[in-house]
N, C-alpha and C positions, 0 to 999 in steps of 0.2 A: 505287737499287742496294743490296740489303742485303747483308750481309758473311755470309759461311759460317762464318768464322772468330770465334768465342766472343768474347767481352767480356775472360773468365776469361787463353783462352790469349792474344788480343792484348797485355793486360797481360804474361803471364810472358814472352813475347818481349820487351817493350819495355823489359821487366828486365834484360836483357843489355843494353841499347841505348845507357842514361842516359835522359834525362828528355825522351820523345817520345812521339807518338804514332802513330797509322798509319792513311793514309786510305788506301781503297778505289780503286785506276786502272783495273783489266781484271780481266773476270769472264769465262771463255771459254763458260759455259752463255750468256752474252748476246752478247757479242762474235767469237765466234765460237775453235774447238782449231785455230789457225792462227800459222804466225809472223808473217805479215802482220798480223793482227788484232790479236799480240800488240805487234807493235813500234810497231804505231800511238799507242797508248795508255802505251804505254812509254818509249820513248825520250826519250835526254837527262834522263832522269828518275834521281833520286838523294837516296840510298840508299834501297835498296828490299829489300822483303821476297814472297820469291815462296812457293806455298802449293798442296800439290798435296793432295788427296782421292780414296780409292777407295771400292772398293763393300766393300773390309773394315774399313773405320772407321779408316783409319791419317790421320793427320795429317802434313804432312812437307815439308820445303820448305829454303829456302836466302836467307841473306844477303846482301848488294854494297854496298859504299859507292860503286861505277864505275858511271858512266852506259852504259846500255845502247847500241848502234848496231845495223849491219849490216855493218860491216868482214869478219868473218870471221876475225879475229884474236882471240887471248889477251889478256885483260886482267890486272896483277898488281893484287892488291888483298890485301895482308895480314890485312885484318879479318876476310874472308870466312869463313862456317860455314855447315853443314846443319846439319839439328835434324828432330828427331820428336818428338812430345806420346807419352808410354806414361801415360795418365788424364792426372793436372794435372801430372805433372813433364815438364817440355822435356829432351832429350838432345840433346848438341851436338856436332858432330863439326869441329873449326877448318881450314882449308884447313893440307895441307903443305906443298904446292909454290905459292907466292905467284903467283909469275911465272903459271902457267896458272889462275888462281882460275879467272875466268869467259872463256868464248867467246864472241863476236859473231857467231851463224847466222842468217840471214834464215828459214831453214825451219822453224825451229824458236823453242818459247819460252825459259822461262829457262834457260842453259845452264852450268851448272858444274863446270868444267874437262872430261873426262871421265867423271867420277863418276854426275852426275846432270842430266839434262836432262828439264824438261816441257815437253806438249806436242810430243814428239819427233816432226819429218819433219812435220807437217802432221795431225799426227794424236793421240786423246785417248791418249795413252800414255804411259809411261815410261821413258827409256830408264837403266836401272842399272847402274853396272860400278864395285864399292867398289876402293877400291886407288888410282884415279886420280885422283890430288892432293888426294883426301879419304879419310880411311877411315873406316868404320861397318860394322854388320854388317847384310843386306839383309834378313834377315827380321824383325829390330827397329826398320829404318827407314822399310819399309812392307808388311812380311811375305808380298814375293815376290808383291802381288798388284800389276801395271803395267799397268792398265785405268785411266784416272784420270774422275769422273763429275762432279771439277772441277776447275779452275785459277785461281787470286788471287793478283792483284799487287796490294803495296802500297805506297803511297810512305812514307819514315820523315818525320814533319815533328819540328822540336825545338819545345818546350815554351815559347815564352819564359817568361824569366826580368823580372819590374819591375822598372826601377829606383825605382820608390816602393813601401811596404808597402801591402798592401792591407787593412792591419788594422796600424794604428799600433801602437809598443811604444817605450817609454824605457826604454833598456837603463842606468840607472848604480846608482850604490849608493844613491844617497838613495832612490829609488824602492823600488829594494829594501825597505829600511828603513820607508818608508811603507806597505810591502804587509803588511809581518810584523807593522806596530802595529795595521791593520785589521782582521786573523784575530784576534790575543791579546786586543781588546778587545770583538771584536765579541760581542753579547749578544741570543738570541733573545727574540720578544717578546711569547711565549708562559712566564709566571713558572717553569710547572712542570717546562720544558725548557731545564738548561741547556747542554748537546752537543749539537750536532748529529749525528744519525747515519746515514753516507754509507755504501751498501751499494755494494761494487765487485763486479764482474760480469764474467767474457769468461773466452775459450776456455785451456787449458794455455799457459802459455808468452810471456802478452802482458802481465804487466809488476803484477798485481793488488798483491802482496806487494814486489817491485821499488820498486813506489809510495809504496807506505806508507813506505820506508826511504828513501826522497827526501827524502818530505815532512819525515820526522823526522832530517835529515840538514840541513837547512837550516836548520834552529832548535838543531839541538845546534852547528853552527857545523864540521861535521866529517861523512864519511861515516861512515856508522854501518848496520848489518846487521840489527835486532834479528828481522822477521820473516824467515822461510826462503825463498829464491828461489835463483834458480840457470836451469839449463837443462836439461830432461827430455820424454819422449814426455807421460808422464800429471805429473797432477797434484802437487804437491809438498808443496800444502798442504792437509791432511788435515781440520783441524777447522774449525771456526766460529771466528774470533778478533774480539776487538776490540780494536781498538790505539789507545788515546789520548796526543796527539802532546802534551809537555811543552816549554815555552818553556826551552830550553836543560839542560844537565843538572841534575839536581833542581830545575826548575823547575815553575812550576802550570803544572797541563793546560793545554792549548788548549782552548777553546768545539768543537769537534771532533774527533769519533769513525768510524773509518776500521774498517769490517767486513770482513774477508777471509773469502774463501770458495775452496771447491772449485774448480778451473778447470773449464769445461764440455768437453765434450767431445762431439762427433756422433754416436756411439752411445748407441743405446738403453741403457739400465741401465749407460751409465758415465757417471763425472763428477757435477758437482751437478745433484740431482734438483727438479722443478719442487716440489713440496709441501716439500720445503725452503725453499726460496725465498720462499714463499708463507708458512711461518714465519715464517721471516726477518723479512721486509716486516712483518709484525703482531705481532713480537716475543717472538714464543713461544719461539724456540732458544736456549740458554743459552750462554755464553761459555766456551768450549774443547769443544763437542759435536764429537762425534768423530761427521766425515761417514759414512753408507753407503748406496750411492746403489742397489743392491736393497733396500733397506729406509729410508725415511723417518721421522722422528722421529711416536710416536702420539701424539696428546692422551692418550691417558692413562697415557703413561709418567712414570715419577718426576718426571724431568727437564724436562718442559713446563712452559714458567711459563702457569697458565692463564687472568691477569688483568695482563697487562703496561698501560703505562700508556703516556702518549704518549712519553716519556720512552726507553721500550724500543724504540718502534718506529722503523723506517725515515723516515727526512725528506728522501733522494735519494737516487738511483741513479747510478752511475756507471759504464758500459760499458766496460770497460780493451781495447780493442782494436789488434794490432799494425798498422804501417803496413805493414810490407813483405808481409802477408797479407790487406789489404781486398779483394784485386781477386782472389783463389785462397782466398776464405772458401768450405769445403765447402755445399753445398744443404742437408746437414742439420743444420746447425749455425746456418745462417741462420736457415730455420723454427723451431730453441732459442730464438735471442732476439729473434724475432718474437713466437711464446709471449709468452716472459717480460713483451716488452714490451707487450704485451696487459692480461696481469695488471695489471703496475706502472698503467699507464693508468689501468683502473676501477675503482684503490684513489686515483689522483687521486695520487701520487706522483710531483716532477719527474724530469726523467732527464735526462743528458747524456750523451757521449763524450769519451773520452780515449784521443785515441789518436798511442800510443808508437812510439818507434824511428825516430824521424822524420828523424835525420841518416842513419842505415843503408838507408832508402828513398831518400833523394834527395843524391845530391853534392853538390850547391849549396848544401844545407843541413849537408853535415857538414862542408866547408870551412868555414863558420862559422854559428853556429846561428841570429844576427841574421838571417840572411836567410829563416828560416821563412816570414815573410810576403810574399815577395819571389818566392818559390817557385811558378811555376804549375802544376806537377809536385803538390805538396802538397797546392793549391789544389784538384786535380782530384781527388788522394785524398779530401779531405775532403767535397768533393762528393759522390762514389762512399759512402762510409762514411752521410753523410748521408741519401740515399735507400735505402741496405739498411736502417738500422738503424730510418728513419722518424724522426729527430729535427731540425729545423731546424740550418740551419748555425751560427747564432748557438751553437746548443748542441754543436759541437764544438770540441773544445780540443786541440792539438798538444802533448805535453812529450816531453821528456829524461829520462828515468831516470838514476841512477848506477846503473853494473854492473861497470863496467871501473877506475874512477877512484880515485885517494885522495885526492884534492883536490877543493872545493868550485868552481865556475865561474857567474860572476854571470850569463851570460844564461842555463844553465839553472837556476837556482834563480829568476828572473822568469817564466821559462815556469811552472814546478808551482805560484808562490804566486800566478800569475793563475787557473791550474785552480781549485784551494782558496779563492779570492774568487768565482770561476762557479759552484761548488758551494753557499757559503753565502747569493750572491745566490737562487740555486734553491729551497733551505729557506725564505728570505724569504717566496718566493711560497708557499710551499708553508702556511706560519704565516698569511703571513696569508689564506688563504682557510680554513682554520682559525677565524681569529677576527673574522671577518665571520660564517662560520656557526654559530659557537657564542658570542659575543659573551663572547670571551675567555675562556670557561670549555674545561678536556680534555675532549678528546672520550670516550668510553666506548665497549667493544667492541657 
């Protein structure tokens, strides 16, 4: 029995939810536009999510945490909401009158309060009447067309949560501390590369620049801001940068170099452009090139370095993607760094994920951030990100950004210096299939 209901909106519904999912109980194109049909499949069932469709494309439907019956009575249920999808955004109307949320009619299917009932009387219809103990406006909630061509119930299931990690983590300071002497010492082994350099990647607004100020936040011993981030429609950072992370203030570099880039963006001719990228990666763009994404940097501009060395080029990718947007990533945005991740491929460049915000996506995890791996909510993000992005799970990585804080917090600075040891484990491979094919000698363009 396949779901009518998108992948996309089942997630923004389950957004409202906490950390569940939603299985499929009554499809009335199979089951039949019946209240009998419907209460079969229904009942006693809880919390559920119902789900009406016309022949104008509206989406639209209503929440219960009350088990359904055939009393014929009013149920109170304070949680209750209708909703409409207008594209990917859900709009949500909360019951007002608690007491009458939903009604128990045997003739009919899900029924709430007055306002809204499907499958009304026995038949594919709708019955609408805004005002009654919900209010919305009826040509935004399904634009006045109540012909319905389907009806989905869903049941809500919760997510468990483990009580074991599913990916172990020693959260104390010594660890800490062993993670930080790993990076500062670590030494590619390749003589003529001594940084690594990790090209960060993803859409406006998912933490690229954010990153970098983490990473350089944990070794300065203090938040610290140096690249620009914030929160905005488009992009905020304009040029090519590189930022190389120093073992505390006026300390030596780190063995690693962190490339900011343009945030992408789903439109054509906005955001960073692919032959940028393609730069990028083979080291042609110089450090502070000021992006523009109708116009692409030429070889034969001043500014092209036109014999970079291995040194200059890309040695990982890193996809900075937000969590609470894997599951409403736009179609055209996807195809971007599918692209990209093409490219990256057949230059034989490794790639992972990182992806942020991970306490803002899941409660369980902003109550405390130890339980990232505890989390089967996260678990299934990283799944989902996994198969969009086409990178094995081993190569995604959950962090914490600082954006809000002025204090340092030991489990998220474990999260980002385990990122930052998955990135130069990556380079690793990367060197050495390097130096198997060229037996230790750079490579040449």
């Amino acid at each position: 029995m396949d779901s009518r209901l998108t992948r996309s909106q089942q997630k923004t519904i389950c957004s409202q939810l906490g950390s569940v999912k939603l299985q499929l109980l009554y499809k009335a194109s199979i089951h039949g536009f019946t209240g009998p049909a419907f209460h079969q499949r229904c009942d006693n069932r809880c919390p559920t999510v119902s789900v009406g469709y016309n022949a104008s494309g509206y989406v639209f439907g209503g929440f219960t945490k009350q088990l359904f019956n055939q009393s014929g009575q009013y149920v109170y249920d304070d949680q209750a909401f209708l909703f409409t999808f207008s594209g990917e955004k859900l709009l949500k109307y909360p019951v007002t009158t608690p007491a009458n949320a939903v009604r128990m009619v045997n003739t009919s299917g899900p029924y709430f309060g007055e306002a809204l009932v499907l499958v009304n009387g026995n038949k594919a219809v709708v019955h609408s009447s805004p005002g009654n103990y919900y209010n919305f406006n009826a040509a935004e909630m399904h634009g006045n067309d109540l012909h319905l061509i389907e009806c989905e119930v869903y049941g809500v299931e919760e997510i468990p949560e483990f009580e074991k990690p599913w990916r172990p983590v020693v959260w104390d300071n010594e660890k800490k501390t062993e993670m930080m002497d790993i990076i500062k010492f670590y030494c590619p082994i390749i003589s003529s590369v001594s940084q690594v350099r990790v090209l960060l990647i993803g859409p406006v607004g998912a933490g690229k620049s954010s990153f970098f100020n983490s990473i350089n936040s944990v070794f300065r011993g203090h938040v610290s801001n140096q690249a620009i981030a914030g929160s905005s429609t488009t992009s905020l950072t304009t040029q090519f940068r590189t930022y190389s992370v120093k073992a505390g203030r006026g300390g030596k570099p780190l063995p690693i170099i962190l490339c900011d880039t343009m945030g992408l963006e789903e439109n054509t001719g906005a955001g960073l452009d692919m032959d940028d990228i393609v730069s990028i990666l083979k080291g042609h763009l110089p450090n502070t090139y000021q992006f523009n994404p109708s116009a692409p940097l030429h070889p034969e501009a001043s500014s092209y370095q036109k014999s970079p060395g291995l040194k200059d080029k890309i040695h990982c990718v890193a996809y900075v993607i937000d969590a609470c947007k894997v599951s409403i990533m736009p179609a055209k945005l996807e195809q971007k760094l599918e692209n990209i991740r093409r490219k990256v491929n057949l230059m034989g460049i490794p790639q992972l994920v990182l992806m942020t915000k991970v306490d803002e996506a899941c409660p369980f995890v902003s109550q405390d951030i130890r339980n990232i791996y505890k989390s089967g909510y996260i678990e299934e993000l990283m799944q989902e990100v996994s198969a969009r992005l086409g990178v094995p799970m081993s190569c995604v990585v959950p962090v914490k950004n600082y954006s809000k804080e002025f204090d340092l917090d030991l489990h998220c600075d474990i999260l980002l210096l385990t990122a930052i040891i998955q990135i130069l484990r990556s380079a690793d491979s990367y060197f050495d299939e390097l130096s198997d094919l060229y037996s230790n000698t750079e490579t040449k363009e």
